[in-house]
FIRO-865073 format. One record per residue (C-alpha): residue in one letter; x, y, z. Coordinates in Angstrom, 3 decimals, padded with zeros to 6 digits, always signed. Example, Ala and Ser with C-alpha at 12.3 -4.5 7.8 and 13.67 -1.06 7.14 Angstrom:
<rs>
[r a, [+012.300, -004.500, +007.800]],
[r s, [+013.670, -001.060, +007.140]],
</rs>
This chain:
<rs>
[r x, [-013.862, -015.667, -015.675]],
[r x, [-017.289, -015.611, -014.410]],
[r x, [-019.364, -013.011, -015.436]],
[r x, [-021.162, -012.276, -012.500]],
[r x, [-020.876, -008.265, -011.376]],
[r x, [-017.283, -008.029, -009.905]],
[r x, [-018.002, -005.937, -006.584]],
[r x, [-014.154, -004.434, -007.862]],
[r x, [-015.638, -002.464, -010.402]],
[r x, [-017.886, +000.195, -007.885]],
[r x, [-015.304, +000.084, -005.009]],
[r x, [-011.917, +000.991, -006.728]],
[r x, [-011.751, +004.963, -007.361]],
[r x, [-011.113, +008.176, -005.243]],
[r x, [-013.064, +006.501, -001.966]],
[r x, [-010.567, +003.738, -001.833]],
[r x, [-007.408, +005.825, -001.699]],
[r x, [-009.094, +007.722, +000.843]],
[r x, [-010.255, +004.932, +003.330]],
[r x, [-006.346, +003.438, +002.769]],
[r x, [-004.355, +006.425, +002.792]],
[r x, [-002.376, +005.487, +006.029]],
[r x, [-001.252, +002.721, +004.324]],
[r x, [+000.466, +004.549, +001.202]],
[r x, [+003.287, +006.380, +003.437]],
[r x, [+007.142, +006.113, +002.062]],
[r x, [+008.388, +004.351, +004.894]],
[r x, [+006.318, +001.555, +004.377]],
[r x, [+006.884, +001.765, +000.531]],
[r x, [+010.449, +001.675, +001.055]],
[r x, [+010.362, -001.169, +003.359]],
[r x, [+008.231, -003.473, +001.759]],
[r x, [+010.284, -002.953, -001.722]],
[r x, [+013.239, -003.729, +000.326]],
[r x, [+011.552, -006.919, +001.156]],
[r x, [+010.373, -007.301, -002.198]],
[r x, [+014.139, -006.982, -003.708]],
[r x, [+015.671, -009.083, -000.883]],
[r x, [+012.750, -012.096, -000.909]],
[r x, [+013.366, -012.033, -004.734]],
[r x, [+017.233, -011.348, -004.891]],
[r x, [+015.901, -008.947, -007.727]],
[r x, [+018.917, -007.346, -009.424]],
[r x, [+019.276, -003.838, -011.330]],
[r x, [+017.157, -004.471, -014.597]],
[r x, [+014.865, -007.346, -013.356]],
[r x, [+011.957, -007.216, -015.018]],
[r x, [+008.640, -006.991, -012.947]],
[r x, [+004.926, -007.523, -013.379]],
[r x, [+003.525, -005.386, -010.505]],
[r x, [+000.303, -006.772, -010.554]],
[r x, [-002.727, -005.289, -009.603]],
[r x, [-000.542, -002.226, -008.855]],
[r x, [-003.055, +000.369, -007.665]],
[r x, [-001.724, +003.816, -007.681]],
[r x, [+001.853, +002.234, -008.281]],
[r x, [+003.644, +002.874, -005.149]],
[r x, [+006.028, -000.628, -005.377]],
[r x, [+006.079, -000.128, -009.040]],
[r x, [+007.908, +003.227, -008.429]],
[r x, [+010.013, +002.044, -005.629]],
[r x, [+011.170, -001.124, -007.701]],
[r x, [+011.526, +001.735, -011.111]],
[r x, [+014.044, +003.975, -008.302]],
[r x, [+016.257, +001.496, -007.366]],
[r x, [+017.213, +000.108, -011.102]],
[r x, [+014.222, -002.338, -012.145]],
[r x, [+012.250, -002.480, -015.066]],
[r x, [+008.675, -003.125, -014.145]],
[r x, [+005.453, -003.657, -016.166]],
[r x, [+002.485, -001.844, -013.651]],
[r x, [-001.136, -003.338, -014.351]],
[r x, [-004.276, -002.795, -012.711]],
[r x, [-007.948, -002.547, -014.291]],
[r x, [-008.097, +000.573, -012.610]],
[r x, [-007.139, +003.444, -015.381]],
[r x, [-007.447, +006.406, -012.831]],
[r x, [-004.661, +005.051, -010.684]],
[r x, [-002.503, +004.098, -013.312]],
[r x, [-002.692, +007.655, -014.348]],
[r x, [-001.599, +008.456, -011.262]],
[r x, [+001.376, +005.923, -011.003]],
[r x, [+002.326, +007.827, -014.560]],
[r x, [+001.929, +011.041, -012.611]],
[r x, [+004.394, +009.848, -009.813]],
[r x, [+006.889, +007.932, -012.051]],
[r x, [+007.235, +011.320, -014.160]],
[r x, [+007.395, +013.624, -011.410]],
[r x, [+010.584, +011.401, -009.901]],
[r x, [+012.088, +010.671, -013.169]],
[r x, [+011.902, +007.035, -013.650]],
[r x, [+010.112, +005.292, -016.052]],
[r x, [+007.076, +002.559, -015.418]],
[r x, [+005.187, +000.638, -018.428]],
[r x, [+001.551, +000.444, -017.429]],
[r x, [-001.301, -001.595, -019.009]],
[r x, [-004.937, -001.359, -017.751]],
[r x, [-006.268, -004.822, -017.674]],
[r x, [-008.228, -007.514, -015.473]],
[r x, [-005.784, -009.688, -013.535]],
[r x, [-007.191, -012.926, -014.993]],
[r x, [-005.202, -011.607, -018.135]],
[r x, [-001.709, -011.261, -018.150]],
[r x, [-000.403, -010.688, -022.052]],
[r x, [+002.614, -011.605, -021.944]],
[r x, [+004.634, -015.276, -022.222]],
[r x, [+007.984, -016.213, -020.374]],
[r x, [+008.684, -012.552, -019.809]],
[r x, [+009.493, -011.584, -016.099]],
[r x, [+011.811, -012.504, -014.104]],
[r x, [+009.162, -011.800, -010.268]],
[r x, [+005.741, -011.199, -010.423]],
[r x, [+004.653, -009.350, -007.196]],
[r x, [+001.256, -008.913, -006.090]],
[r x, [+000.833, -006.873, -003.117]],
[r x, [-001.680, -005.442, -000.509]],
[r x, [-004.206, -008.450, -000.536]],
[r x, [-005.083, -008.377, -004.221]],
[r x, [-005.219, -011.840, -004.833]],
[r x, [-009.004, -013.621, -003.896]],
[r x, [-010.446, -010.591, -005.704]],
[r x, [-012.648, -013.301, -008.354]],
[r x, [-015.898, -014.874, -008.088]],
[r x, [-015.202, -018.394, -008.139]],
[r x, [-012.053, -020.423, -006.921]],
[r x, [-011.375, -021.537, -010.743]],
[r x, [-011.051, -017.690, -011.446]],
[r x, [-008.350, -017.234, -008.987]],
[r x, [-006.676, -020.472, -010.210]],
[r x, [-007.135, -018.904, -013.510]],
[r x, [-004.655, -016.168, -012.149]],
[r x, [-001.951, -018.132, -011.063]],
[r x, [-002.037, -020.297, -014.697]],
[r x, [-001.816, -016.667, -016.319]],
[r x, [+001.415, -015.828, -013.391]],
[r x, [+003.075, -019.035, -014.331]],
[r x, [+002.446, -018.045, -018.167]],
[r x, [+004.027, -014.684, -017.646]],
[r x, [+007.424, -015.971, -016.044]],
[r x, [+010.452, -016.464, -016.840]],
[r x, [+011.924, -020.407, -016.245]],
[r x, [+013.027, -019.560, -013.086]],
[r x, [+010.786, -016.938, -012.400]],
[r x, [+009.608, -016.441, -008.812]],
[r x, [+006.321, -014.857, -007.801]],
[r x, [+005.381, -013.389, -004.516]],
[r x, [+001.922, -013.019, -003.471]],
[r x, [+001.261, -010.874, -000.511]],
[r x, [-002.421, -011.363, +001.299]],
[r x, [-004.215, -010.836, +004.762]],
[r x, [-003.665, -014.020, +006.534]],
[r x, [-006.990, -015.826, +006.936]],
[r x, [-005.980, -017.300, +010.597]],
[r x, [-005.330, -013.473, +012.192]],
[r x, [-008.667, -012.500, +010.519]],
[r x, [-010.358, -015.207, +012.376]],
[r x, [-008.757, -014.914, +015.538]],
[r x, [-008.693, -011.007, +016.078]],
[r x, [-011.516, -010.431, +014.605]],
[r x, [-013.194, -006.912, +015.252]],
[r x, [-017.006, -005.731, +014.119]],
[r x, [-016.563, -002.273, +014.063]],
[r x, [-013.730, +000.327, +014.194]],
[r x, [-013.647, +004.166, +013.325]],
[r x, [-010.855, +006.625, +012.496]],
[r x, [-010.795, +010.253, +011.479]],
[r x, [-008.906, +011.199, +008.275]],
[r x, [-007.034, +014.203, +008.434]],
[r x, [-009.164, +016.578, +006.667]],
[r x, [-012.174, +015.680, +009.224]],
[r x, [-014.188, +012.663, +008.031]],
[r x, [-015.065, +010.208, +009.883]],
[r x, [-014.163, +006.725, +008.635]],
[r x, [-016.332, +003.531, +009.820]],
[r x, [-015.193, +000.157, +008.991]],
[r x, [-017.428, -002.892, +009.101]],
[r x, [-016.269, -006.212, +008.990]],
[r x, [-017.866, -009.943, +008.763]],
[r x, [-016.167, -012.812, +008.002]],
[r x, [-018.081, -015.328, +006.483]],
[r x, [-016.594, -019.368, +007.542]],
[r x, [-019.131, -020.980, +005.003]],
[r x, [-017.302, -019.328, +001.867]],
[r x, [-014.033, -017.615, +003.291]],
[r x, [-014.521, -013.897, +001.863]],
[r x, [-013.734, -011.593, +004.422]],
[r x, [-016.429, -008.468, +003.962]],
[r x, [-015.699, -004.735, +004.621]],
[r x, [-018.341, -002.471, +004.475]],
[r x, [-017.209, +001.414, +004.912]],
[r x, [-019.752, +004.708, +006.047]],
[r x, [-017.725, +008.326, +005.361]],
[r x, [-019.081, +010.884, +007.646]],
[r x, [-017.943, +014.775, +006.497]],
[r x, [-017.468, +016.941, +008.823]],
[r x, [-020.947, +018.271, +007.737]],
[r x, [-022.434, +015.582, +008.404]],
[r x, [-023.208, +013.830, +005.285]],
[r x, [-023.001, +010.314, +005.238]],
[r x, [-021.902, +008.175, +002.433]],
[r x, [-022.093, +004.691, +002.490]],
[r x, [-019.608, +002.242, +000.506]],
[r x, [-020.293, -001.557, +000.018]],
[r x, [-016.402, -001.670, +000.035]],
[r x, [-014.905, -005.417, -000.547]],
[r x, [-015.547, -009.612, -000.526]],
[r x, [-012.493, -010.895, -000.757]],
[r x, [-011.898, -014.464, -000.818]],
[r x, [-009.155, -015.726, +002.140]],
[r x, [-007.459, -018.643, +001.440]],
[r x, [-005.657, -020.948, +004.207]],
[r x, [-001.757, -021.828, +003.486]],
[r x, [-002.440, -025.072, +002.930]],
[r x, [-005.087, -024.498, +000.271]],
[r x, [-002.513, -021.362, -001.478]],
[r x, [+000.286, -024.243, -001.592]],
[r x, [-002.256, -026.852, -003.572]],
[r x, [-003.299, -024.270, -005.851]],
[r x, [+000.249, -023.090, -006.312]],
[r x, [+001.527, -026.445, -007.583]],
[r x, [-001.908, -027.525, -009.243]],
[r x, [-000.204, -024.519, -011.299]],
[r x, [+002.823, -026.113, -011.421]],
[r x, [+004.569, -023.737, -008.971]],
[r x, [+007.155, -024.476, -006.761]],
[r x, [+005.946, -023.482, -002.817]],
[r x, [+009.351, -021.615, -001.373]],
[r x, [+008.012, -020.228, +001.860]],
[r x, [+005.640, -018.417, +004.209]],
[r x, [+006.165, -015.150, +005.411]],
[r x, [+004.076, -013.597, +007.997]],
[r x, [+005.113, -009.348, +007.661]],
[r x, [+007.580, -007.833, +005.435]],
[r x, [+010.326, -008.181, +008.245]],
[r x, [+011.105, -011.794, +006.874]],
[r x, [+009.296, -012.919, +010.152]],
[r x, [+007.940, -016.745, +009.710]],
[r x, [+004.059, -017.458, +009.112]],
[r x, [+002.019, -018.477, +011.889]],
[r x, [-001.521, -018.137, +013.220]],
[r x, [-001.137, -015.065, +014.521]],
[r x, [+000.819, -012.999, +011.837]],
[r x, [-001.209, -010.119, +009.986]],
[r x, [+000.049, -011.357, +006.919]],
[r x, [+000.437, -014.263, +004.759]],
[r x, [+003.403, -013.879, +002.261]],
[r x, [+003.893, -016.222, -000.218]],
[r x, [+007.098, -017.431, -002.095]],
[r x, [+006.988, -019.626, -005.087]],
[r x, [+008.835, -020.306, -008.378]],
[r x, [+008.440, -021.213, -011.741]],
[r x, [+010.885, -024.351, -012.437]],
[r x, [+013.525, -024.040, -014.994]],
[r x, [+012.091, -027.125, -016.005]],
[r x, [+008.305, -027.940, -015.867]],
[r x, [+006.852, -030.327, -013.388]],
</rs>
């Protein structure tokens, strides 16, 4: 990996699960791992790499309903937390704190899942390739992988500057987004106003949107097998204008 400054390593902390709180409810948890099980036909012990798993909420999901999973993130704090959570409902989670470029493991899981745009983090396209070599790595023959990102073509087309929200302990939340055409990284810049009045300002994330068409190359360049395109965790198809761009592949029982 390139060892230019990661803009990961300032944004990811206490701000972050903040600004993205609304999207950490149960119901959404729940429905997504139901997704995640179906897309996947996961059984009762699959074994997992949640990767990049944040605070852990699929990780624990996937733990409740009879998988073994394997949480990573580079993030220690919110691995902590996913311990927290995982003790406090009585399932177990293995958790390793680690950069997604490396994966240590070798024909090991049966689905890799990474979730909540987390892939286009890296500086360079070889870095993200780099991630998909280390997926491929980590599977199982067989193994599928499911790689859930903002879809590039909604960004474009519904595109909006500037939007605000109040969190529910009174601060103020501004978002500001550009999307750059020339390199593809989609840029979110985030002010937190207190209900004091103090302003802090967050450079938030750059992260790297890539079209279907380019995800499919990259997959097989890895020697993936493209499944499908989903566009929400309904099983709806892909298109233009779906938030989401959810992607099925598969590790061949025997290589390409």
């Amino acid at each position: 990996m390139s060892h230019q400054k990661q803009w990961f390593n300032n944004f990811f902390g206490s701000d972050y699960l903040k600004i993205y709180s609304g999207n950490f409810d149960s119901k959404r948890t729940i429905a997504e791992v139901n997704f995640i099980i179906e897309t996947l036909r996961l059984k009762p012990k699959s074994k997992i790499l949640d990767l990049c798993c944040g605070q852990g909420r699929h990780s624990i999901e996937l733990s409740i309903k009879g998988m073994n999973v394997v949480s990573q993130d580079l993030i220690q704090e919110y691995l902590d937390i996913a311990e927290e959570e995982a003790k406090a409902k009585k399932v177990n989670i293995s958790t390793i704190c680690s950069d997604m470029s490396t994966i240590p493991f070798e024909s090991e899981f049966d689905a890799i899942i990474n979730m909540f745009t987390a892939f286009g983090y890296l500086n360079s396209k070889n870095d993200d390739f780099q991630v998909l070599k280390e997926m491929y790595k980590s599977l199982k023959p067989g193994g599928k992988l499911l790689i859930d990102t903002l879809n590039r073509e909604w960004v474009i087309i519904n595109n909006i500057e500037r939007e605000w929200r109040q969190d529910k302990d009174g601060t103020l939340i501004i978002e500001e987004r550009n999307f750059d055409l020339e390199t593809s990284r989609n840029h979110v810049s985030f002010k937190l106003v207190s209900p004091e009045g103090k302003i802090k300002e967050i450079e938030g994330h750059k992260i790297r949107l890539y079209t279907l068409t380019e995800l499919i190359q990259m997959l097989e360049n890895a020697n993936f097998v493209f499944k499908k395109a989903f566009g929400y965790y309904n099983s709806s198809n892909y298109d233009k204008h779906s938030r989401r761009m959810i992607i099925l592949a598969e590790k061949p029982l025997v290589k390409n």
